[in-house]
Backbone as numpy.savetxt, mean C-alpha at the origin, in Angstrom:
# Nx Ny Nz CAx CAy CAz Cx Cy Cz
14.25 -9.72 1.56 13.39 -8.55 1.56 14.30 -7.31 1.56
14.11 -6.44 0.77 14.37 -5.20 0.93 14.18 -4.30 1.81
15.12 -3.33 1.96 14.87 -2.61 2.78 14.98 -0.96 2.53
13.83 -0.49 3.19 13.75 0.81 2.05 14.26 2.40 2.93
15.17 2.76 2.40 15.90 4.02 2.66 14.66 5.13 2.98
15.09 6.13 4.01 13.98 7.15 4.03 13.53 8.12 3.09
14.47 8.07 2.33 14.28 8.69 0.81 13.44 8.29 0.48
13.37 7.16 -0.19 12.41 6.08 -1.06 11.27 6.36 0.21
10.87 6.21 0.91 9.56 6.21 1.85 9.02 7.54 1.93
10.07 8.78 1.98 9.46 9.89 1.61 9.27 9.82 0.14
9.70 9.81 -0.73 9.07 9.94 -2.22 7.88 9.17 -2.34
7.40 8.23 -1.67 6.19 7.41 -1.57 5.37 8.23 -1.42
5.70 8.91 -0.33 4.54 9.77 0.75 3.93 10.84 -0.08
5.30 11.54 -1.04 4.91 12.75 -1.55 4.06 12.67 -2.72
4.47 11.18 -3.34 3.48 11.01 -4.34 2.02 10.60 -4.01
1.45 9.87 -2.66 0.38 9.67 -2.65 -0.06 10.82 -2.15
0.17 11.82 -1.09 -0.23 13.33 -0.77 -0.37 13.71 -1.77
0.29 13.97 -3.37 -0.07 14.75 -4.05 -1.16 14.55 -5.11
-2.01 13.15 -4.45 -3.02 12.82 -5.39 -4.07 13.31 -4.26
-4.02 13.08 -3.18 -4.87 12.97 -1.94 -4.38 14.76 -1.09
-4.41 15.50 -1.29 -3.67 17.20 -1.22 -4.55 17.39 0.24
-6.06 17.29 0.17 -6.78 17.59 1.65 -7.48 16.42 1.56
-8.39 16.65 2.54 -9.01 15.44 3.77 -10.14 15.36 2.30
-10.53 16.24 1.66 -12.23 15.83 1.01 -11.04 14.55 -0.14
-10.53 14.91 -0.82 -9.79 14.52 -2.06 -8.91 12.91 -1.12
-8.54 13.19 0.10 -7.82 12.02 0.85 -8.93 10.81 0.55
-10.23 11.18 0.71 -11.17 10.25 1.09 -12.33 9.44 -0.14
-11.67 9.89 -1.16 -11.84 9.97 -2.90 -11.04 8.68 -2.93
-11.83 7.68 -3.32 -11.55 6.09 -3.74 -10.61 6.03 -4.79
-10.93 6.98 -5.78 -10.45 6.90 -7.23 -9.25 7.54 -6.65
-8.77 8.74 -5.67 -7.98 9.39 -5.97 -6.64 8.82 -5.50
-7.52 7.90 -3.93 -6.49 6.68 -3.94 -5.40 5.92 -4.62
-6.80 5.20 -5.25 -6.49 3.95 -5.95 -5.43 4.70 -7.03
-5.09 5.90 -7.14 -4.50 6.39 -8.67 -3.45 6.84 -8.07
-3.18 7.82 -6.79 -2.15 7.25 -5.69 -0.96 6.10 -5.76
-2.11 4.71 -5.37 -1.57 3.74 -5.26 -0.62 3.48 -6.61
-1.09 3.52 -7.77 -1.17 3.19 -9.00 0.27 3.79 -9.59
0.40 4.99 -9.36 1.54 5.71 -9.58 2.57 5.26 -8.15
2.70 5.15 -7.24 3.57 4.36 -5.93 4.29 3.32 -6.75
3.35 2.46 -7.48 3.76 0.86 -7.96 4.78 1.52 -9.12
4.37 2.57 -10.13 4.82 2.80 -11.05 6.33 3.23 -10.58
6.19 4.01 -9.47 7.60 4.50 -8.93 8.55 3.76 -8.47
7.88 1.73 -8.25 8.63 1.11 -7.82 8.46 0.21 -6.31
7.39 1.25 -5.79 6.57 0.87 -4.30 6.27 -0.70 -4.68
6.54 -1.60 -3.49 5.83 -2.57 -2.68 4.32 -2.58 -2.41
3.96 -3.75 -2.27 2.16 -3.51 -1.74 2.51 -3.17 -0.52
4.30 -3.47 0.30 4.52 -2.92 1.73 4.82 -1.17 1.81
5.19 -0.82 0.56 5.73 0.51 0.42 4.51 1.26 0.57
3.44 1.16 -0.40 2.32 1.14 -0.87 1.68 2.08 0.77
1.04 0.40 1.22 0.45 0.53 2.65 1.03 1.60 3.84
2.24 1.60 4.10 3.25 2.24 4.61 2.66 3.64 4.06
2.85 4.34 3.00 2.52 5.65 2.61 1.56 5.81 3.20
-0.15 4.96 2.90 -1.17 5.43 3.13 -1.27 5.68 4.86
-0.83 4.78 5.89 -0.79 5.18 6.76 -0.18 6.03 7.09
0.90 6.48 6.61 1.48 7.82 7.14 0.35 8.78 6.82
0.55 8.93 5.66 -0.79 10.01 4.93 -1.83 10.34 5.45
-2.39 8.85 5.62 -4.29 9.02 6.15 -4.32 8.90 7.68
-3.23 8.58 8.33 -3.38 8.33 9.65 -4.46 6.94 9.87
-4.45 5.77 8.59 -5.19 4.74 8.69 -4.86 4.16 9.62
-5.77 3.10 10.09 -5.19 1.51 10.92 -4.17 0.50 10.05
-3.46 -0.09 9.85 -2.65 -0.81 9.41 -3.46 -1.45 8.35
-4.63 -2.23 9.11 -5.78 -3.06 8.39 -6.20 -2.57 7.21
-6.80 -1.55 7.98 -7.70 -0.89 6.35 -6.48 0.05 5.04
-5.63 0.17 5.68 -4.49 0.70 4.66 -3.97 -0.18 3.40
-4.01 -1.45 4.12 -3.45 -2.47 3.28 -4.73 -3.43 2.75
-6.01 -3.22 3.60 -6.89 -3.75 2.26 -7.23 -2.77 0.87
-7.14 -1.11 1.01 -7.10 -0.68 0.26 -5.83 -0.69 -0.86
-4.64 -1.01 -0.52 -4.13 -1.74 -1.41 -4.03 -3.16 -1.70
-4.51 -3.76 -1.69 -4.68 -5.85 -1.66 -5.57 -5.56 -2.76
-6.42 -4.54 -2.69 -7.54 -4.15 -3.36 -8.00 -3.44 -4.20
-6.44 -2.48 -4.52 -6.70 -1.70 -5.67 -6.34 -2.35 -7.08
-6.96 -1.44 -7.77 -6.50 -2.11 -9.02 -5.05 -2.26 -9.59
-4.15 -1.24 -9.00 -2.85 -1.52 -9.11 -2.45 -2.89 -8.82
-2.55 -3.69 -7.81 -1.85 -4.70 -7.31 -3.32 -5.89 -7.69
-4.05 -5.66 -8.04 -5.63 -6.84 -8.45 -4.63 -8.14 -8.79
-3.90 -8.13 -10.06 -3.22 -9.19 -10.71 -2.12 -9.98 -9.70
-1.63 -9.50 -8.63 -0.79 -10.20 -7.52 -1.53 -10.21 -6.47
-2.95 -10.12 -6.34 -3.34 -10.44 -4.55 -3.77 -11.80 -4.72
-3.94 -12.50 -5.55 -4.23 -13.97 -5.35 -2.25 -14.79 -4.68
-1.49 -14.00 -5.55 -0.02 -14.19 -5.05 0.37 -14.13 -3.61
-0.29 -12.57 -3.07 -0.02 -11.97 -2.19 -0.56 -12.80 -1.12
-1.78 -13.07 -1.14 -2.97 -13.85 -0.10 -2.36 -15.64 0.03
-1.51 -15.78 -1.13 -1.22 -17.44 -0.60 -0.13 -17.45 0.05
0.67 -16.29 -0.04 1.84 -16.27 0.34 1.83 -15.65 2.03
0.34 -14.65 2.47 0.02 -14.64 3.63 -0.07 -15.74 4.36
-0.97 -16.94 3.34 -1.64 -18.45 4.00 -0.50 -18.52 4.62
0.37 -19.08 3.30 1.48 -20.01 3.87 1.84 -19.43 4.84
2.22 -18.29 5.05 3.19 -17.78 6.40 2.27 -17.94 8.06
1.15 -17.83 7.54 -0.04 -18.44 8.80 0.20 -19.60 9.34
1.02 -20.82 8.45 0.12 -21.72 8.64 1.99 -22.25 9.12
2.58 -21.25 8.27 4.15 -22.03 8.83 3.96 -21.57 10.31
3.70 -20.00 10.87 3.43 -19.88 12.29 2.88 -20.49 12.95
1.25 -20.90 12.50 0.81 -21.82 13.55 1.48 -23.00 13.66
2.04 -23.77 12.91 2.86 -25.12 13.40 4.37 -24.92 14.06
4.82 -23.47 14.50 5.87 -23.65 14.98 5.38 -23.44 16.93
């Protein structure tokens, strides 16, 4: 796993703030998801991703990262993403 410099985590930030600028536009699905969309383009993680929005929105962890599991940016890897959660569930519960 990578590990991401504060640079790279601020350039995350600045790009999803500058889709999401105030609280009415923060709370704009589309303005999100287009947020998110440009993050991936820049190179963001679905961890980079999530990470921004909580800084940004002051989300819960939860709902940060179902809104990305869930955007259309990342649609084509959450079947990836979700088996690769299983497995790590299931390696924890048996240890």
């Amino acid at each position: 796993m990578r590990g991401l410099d504060g640079n790279t985590q601020q350039t995350y930030i600045k790009i999803f703030k500058a889709f999401c600028q105030d609280q009415d536009s923060s709370k704009n699905k589309e303005n999100i998801e287009n947020a998110i969309m440009e993050m991936k383009k820049a190179g963001a993680s679905p961890i980079d991703c999530t990470s921004a929005i909580v800084m940004g929105l002051k989300l819960p962890l939860s709902e940060a990262d179902a809104l990305v599991i869930n955007s259309p940016a990342w649609r084509k890897e959450r079947e990836g993403i979700n088996k690769f959660r299983d497995e790590m569930d299931s390696f924890f519960d048996n240890k």
